[in-house]
C-alpha positions as a printed NumPy array, in Angstrom:
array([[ 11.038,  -7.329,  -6.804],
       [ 10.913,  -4.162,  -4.061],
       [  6.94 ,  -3.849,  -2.755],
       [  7.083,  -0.215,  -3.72 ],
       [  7.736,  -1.111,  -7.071],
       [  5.579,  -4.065,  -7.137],
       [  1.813,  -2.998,  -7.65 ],
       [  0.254,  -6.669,  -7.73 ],
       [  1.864,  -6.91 ,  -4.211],
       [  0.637,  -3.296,  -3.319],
       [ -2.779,  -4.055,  -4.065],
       [ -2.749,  -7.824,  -2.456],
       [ -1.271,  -6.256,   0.816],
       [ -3.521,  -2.769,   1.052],
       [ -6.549,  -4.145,  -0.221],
       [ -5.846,  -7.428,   2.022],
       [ -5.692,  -4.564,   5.098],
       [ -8.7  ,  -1.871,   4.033],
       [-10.923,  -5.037,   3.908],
       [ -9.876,  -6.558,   6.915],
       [-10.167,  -4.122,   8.83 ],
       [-13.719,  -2.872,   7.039],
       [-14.731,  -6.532,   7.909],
       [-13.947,  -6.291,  11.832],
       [-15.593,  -2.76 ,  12.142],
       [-18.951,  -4.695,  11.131],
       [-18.109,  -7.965,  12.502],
       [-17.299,  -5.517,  15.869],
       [-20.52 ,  -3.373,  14.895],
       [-22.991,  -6.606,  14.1  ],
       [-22.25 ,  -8.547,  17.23 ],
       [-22.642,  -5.756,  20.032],
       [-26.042,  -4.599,  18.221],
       [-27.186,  -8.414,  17.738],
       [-26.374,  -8.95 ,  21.376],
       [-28.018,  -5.62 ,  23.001],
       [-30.972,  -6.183,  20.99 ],
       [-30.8  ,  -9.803,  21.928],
       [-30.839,  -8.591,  26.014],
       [-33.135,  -5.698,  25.248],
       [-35.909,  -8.238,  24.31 ],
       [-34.738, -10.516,  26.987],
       [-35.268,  -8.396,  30.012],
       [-38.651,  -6.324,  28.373],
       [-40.453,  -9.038,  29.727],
       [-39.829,  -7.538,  33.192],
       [-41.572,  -4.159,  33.517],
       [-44.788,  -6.539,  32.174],
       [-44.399,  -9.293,  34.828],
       [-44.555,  -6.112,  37.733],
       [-47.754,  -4.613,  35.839],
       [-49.091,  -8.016,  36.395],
       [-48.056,  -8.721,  39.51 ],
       [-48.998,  -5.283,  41.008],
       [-52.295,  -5.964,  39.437],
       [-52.602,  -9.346,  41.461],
       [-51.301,  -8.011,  44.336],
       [-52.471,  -5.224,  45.458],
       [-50.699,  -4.832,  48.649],
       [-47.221,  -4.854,  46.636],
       [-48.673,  -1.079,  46.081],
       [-49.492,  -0.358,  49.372],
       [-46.28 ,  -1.581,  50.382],
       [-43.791,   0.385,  48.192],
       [-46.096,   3.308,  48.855],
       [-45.179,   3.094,  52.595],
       [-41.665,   2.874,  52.034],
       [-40.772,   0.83 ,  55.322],
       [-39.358,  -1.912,  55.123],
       [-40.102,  -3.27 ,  58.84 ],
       [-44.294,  -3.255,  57.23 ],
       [-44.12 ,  -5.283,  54.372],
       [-47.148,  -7.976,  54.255],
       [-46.842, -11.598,  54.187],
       [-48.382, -11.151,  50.632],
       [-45.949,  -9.12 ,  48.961],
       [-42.81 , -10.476,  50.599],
       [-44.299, -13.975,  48.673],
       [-44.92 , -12.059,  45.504],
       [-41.441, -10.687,  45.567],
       [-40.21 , -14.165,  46.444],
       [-42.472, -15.655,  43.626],
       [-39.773, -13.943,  41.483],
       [-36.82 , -16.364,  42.08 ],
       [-38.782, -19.31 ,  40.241],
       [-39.286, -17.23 ,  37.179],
       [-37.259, -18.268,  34.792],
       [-33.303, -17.974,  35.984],
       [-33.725, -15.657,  38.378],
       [-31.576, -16.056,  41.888],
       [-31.844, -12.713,  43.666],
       [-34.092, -10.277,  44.167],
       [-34.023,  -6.544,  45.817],
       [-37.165,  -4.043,  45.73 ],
       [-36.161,  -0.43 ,  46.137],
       [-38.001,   2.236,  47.188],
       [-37.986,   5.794,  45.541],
       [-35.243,   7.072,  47.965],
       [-33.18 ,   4.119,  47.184],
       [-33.52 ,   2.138,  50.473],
       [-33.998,  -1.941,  49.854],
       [-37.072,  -2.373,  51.027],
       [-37.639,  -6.124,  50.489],
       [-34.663,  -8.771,  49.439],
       [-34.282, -12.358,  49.764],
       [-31.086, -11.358,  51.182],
       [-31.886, -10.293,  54.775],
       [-29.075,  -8.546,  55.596],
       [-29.473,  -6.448,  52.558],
       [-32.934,  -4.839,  53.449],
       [-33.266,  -1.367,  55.037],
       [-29.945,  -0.136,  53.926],
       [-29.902,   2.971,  51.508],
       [-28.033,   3.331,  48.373],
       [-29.941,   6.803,  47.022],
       [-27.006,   7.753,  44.573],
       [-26.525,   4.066,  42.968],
       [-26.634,   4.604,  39.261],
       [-28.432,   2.185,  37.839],
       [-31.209,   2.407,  40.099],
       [-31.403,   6.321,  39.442],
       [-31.584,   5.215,  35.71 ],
       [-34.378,   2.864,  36.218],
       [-36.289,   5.005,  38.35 ],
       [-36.279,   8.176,  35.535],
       [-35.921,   6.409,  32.7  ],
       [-36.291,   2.884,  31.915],
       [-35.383,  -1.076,  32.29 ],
       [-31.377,  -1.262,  32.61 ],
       [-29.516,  -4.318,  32.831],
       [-25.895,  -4.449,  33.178],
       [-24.038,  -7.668,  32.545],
       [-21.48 ,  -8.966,  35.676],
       [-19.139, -11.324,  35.987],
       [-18.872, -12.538,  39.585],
       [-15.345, -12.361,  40.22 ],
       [-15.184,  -9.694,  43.201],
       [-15.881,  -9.644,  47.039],
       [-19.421,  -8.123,  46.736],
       [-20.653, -10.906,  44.254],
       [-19.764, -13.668,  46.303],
       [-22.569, -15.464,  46.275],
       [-22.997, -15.347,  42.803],
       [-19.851, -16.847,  42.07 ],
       [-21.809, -20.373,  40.82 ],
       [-23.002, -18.372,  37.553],
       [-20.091, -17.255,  34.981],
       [-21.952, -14.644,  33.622],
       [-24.74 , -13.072,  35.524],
       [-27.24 , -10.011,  34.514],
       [-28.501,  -7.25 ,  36.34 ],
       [-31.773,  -6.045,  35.511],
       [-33.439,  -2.908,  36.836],
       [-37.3  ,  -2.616,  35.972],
       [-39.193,   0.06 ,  37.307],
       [-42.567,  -0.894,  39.306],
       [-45.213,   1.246,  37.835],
       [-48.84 ,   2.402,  38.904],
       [-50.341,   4.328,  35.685],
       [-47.397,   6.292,  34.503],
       [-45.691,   6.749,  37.814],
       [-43.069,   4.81 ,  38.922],
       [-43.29 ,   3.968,  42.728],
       [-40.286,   1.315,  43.343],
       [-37.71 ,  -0.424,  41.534],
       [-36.957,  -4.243,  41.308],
       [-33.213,  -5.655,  40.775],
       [-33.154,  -8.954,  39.887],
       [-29.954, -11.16 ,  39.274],
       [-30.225, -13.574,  36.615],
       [-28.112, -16.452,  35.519],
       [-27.326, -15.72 ,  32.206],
       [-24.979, -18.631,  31.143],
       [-27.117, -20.165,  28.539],
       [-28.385, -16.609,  27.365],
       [-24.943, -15.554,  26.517],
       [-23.987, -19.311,  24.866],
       [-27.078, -18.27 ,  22.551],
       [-25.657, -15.157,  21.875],
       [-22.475, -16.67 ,  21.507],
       [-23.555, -19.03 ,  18.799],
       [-25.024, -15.789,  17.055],
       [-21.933, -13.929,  16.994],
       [-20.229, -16.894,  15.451],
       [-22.175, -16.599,  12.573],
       [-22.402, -13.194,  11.844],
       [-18.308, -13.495,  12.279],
       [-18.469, -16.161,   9.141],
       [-20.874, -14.043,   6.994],
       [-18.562, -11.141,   7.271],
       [-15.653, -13.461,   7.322],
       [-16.845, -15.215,   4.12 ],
       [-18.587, -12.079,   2.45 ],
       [-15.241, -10.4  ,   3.101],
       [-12.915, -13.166,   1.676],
       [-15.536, -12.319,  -1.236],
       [-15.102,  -9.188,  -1.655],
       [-11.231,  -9.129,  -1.498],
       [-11.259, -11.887,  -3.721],
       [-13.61 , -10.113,  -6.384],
       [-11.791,  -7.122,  -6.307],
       [ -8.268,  -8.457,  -6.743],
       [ -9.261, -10.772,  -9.678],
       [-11.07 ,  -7.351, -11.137],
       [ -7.809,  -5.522, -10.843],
       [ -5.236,  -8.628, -11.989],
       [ -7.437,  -8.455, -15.002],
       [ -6.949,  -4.417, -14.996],
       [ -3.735,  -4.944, -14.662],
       [ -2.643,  -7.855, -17.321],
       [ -4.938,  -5.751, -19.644],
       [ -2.451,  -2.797, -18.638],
       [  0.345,  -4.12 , -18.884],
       [ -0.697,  -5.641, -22.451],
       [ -1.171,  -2.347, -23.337],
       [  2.133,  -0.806, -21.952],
       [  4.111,  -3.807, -23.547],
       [  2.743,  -2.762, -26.799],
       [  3.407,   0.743, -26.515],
       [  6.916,  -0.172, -25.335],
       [  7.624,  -2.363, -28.329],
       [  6.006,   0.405, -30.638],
       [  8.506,   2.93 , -28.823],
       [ 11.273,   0.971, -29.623],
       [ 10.097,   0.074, -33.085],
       [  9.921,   4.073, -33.395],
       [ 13.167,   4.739, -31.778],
       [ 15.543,   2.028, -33.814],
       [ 13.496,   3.292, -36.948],
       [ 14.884,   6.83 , -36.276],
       [ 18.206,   5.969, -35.374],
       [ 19.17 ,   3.957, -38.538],
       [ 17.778,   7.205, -40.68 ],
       [ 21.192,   8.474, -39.398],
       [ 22.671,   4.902, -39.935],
       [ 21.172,   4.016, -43.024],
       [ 23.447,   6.045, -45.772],
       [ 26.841,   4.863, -44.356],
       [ 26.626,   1.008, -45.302],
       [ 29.387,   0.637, -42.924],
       [ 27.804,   1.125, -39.849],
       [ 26.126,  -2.213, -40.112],
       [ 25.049,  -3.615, -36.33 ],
       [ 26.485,  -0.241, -34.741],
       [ 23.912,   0.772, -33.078],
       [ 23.152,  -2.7  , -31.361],
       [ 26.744,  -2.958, -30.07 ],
       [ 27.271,   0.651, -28.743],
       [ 23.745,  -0.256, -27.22 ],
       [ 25.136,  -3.453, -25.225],
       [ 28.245,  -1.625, -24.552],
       [ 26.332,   1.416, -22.467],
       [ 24.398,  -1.732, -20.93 ],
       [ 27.395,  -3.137, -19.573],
       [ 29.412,  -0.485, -18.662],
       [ 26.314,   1.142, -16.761],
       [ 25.657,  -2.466, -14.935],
       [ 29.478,  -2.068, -13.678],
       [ 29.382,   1.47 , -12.323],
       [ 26.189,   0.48 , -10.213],
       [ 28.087,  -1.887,  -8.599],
       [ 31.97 ,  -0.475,  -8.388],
       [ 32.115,   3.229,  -8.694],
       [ 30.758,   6.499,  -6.873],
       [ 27.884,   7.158,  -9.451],
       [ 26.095,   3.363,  -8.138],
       [ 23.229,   5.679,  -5.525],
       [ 22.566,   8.07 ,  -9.428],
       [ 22.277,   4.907, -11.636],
       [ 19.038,   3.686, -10.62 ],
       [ 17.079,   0.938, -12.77 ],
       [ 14.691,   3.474, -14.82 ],
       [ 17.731,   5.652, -15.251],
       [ 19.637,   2.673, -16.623],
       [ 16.225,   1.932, -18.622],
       [ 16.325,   5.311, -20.081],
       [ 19.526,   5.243, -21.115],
       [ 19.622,   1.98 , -23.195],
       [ 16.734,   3.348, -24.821],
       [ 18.188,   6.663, -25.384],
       [ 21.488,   4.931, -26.807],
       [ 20.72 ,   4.613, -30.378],
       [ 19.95 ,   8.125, -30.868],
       [ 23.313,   9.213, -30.485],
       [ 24.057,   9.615, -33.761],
       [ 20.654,  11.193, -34.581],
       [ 22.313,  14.593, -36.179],
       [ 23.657,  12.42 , -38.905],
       [ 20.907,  13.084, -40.915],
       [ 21.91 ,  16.797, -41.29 ],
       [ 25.459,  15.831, -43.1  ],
       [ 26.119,  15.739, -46.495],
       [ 26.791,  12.37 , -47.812],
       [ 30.2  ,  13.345, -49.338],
       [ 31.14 ,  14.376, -45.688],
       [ 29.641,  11.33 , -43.877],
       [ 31.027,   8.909, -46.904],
       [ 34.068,  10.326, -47.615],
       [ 37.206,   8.074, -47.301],
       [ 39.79 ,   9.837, -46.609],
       [ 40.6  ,  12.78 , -43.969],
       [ 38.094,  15.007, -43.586],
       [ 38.905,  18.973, -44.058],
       [ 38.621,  21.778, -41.127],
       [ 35.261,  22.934, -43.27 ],
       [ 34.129,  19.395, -43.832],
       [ 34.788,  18.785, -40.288],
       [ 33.169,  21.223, -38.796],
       [ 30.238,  20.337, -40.703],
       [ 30.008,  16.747, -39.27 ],
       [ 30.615,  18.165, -36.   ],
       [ 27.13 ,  20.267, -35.979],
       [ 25.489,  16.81 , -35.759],
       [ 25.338,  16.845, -31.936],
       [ 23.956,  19.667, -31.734],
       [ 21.399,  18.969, -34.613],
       [ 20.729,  15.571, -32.762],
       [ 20.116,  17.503, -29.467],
       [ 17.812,  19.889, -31.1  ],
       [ 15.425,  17.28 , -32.54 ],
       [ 14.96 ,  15.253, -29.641],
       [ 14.719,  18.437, -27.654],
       [ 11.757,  19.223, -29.755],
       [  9.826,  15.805, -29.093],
       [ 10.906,  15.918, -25.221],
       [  9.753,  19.594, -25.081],
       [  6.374,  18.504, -26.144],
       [  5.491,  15.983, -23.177],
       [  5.304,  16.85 , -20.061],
       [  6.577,  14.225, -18.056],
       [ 10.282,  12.978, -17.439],
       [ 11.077,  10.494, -20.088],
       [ 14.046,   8.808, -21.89 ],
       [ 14.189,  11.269, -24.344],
       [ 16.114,  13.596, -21.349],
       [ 18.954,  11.46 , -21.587],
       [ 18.782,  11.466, -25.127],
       [ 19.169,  15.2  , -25.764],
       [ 22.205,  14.835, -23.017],
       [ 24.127,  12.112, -25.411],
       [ 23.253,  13.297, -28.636],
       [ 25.069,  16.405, -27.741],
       [ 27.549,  15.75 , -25.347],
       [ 28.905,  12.162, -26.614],
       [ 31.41 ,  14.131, -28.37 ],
       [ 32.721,  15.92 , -25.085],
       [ 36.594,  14.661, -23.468],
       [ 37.148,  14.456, -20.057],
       [ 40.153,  16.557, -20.325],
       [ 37.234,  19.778, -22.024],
       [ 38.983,  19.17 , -25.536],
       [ 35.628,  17.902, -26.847],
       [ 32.892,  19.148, -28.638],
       [ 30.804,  20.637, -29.13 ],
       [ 30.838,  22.783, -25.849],
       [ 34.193,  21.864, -24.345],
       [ 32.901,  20.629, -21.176],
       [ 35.319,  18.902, -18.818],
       [ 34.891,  16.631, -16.317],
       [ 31.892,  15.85 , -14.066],
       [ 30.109,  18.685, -16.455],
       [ 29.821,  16.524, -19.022],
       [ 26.519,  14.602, -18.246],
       [ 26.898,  10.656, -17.024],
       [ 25.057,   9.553, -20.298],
       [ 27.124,  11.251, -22.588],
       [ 30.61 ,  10.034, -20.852],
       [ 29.38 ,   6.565, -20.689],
       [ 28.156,   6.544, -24.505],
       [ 31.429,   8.475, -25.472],
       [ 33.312,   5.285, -24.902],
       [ 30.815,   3.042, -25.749],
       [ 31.056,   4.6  , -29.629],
       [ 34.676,   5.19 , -29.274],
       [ 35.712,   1.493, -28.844],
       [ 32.52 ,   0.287, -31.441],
       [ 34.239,   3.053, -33.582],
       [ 37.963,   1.308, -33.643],
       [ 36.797,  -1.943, -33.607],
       [ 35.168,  -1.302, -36.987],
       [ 36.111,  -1.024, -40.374],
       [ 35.148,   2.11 , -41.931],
       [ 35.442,   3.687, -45.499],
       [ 38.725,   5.882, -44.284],
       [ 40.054,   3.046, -41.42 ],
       [ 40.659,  -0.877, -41.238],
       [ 38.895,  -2.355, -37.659],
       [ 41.451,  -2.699, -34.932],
       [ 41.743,  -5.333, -32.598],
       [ 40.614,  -5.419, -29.306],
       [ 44.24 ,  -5.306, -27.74 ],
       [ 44.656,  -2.252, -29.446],
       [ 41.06 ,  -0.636, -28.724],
       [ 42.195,  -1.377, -25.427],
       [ 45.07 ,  -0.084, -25.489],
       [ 43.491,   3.246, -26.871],
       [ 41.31 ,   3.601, -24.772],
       [ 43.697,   3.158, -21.414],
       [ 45.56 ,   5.749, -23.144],
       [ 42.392,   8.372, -22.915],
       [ 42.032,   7.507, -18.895],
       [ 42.503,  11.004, -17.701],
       [ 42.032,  12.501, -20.923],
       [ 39.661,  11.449, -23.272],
       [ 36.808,   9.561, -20.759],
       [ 36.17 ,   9.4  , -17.509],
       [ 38.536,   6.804, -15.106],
       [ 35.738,   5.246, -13.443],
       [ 33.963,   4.294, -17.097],
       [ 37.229,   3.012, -18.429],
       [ 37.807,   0.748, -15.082],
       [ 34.49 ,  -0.455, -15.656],
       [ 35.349,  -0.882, -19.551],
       [ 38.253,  -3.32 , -18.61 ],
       [ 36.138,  -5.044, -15.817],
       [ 33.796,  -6.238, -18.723],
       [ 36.405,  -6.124, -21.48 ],
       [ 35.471,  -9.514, -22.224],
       [ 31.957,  -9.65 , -22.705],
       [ 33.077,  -6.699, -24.764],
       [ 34.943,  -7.925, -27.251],
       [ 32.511, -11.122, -27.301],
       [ 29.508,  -8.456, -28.375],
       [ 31.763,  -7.063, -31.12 ],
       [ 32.479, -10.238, -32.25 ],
       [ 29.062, -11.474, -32.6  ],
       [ 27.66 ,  -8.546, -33.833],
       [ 30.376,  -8.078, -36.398],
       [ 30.019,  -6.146, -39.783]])
């Protein structure tokens, strides 16, 4: 079965998508705000341990207040040295306000002046900054023992002015395997809760949807029920008819299977067209009910008045189904219906009735039901006829090619002749 036409596999595949893709938007979401808060509490530790140490050391002050980094004391190049035993710390750099290094365990690094650098900027107006690295490049060199290293900024305070900044590199391996760990089970919560929720809602619409189509079976049955009930009305007086509204039924079936496959009308007959018009099929004869029962019963030849009298029923059978379609306001079967009730009467050649259209006028419905009743018609005794064989029917009917029905239906007739004469032989009066 097509996927458009398929709604279980509709749902399975866009519901499988909306909620995969709501589930990675907060997996995605989770995981960067579980790690920055993770860092953010990591590295707050930092502006504290300056407060401290500028409280121990007082000469750390007078040192960043001087800004030279050819002064700074014995006791605040050891505090800022202090700072590569804390914790996983392995480098150090103290800027001053102008952005010149003023103390690094680095040597070579201190006294240049990097006054535009943007994270220091940050740090110095704003706040802590980190930034994480991954020592893969030329300047980083040394740092190339750590896979993932982080680079704090904390800004050296006195009251509420800031006076200096410290960098600090820190090894951040094991951080980031914590981290890691997190992420990996916020991504199976929203994995899991996901799978949940997809699951939940799919077994909430296959229960919908078996309820549905419960439903829509029953209303199809009743429709059917309604429809075979109306069409024997018509049926019902001549006690001949017997099974001929099954067989003209499976007749339109087959010949409309055939022209999908062999003729130029296969891209029109499309499955609910080919729905609509088995359903439609048994109301050909609807009109019936409008003649006279010495007319529709009579056994021999009928008169031009009589005649013309049983000819008004496909235009009586048009106008009643016209009615019901006219009152819904959808496309249904009962479109093809008002096209076969009145047209099935029509010749290819425009001898029909009741309009006298010819050719490709005459709707696709109509032409195909046309033969359908013709050949049920012949193959069937009747009050003023003995049945005919079906070497004869078929014989008939080759004779109308041209004339009487439309080419294409009667190649597809002799395609299925067989399973043709096998339905009128089961179904037999």
């Amino acid at each position: 079965m097509k996927f458009t036409r398929n709604i279980i596999f509709q749902f399975t595949f866009l519901t499988f998508f909306v909620v995969l893709g709501v589930s990675l938007f907060l997996g995605i979401v989770l995981t960067r705000r579980m790690t920055a808060d993770v860092i953010a509490r990591h590295i707050e530790i930092y502006p504290q341990l300056m407060t401290g140490l500028m409280k121990s050391q007082p000469a750390i002050e007078d040192f960043l207040r001087g800004a030279s980094p050819a002064s700074a004391p014995l006791e605040a190049g050891q505090a800022f040295a202090g700072l590569l035993n804390f914790g996983t710390v392995f480098r150090v750099k103290v800027w001053a306000m102008d952005g010149t290094i003023l103390w690094s365990d680095k040597s070579e690094l201190i006294g240049q002046a990097f006054p535009d650098n943007d994270d220091f900027l940050y740090a110095a107006r704003t706040g802590v900054h980190y930034e994480v690295e991954h020592p893969d490049k030329e300047e980083h060199i040394f740092e190339r023992q750590v896979n993932i290293a982080l680079e704090i900024y904390a800004p050296i305070r006195v009251g509420d002015r800031t006076i200096g900044v410290v960098e600090l590199y820190e090894d951040a391996d094991r951080l980031f395997w914590t981290i890691g760990r997190h992420n990996s089970l916020i991504w199976g919560v929203v994995t899991i809760a996901g799978l949940s929720l997809y699951l939940m809602l799919f077994l909430v619409f296959l229960g919908a949807h078996r309820r549905q189509k419960t439903a829509d079976d029953r209303l199809a049955r009743t429709q059917q029920a309604i429809i075979s009930t109306l069409a024997h009305q018509a049926e019902i007086r001549d006690v001949e008819t017997g099974h001929h509204l099954d067989r003209t039924s499976a007749y339109a079936s087959l010949l409309v299977e055939d022209l999908r496959r062999n003729s130029p009308y296969a891209a029109y007959l499309t499955k609910e067209y080919i729905v609509d018009l088995v359903k439609a099929a048994p109301l050909h004869d609807i009109g019936k009910v409008g003649v006279p029962d010495a007319i529709l019963c009579k056994p021999g030849k009928l008169t031009p008045e009589e005649f013309a009298l049983m000819r008004r029923h496909a235009e009586d059978g048009a106008r009643v189904l016209a009615l019901a379609r006219d009152q819904i306001a959808f496309r249904s079967f009962l479109d093809l219906a008002v096209e076969i009730a009145a047209h099935h009467h029509e010749r290819w050649d425009g001898l029909g009735y009741p309009h006298g259209l010819k050719g490709e006028a005459i709707p696709l419905a109509a032409r195909i039901m046309a033969l359908a009743d013709v050949y049920d018609a012949l193959r069937s005794q009747r009050c003023y006829k003995r049945a005919y064989s079906h070497e004869r029917s078929r014989a008939i009917l080759l004779e109308g090619r041209g004339s009487q029905f439309d080419p294409h239906i009667v190649d597809a007739f002799l395609a299925r002749e067989d399973e043709f004469k096998k339905i009128s032989d089961e179904l037999a009066d």
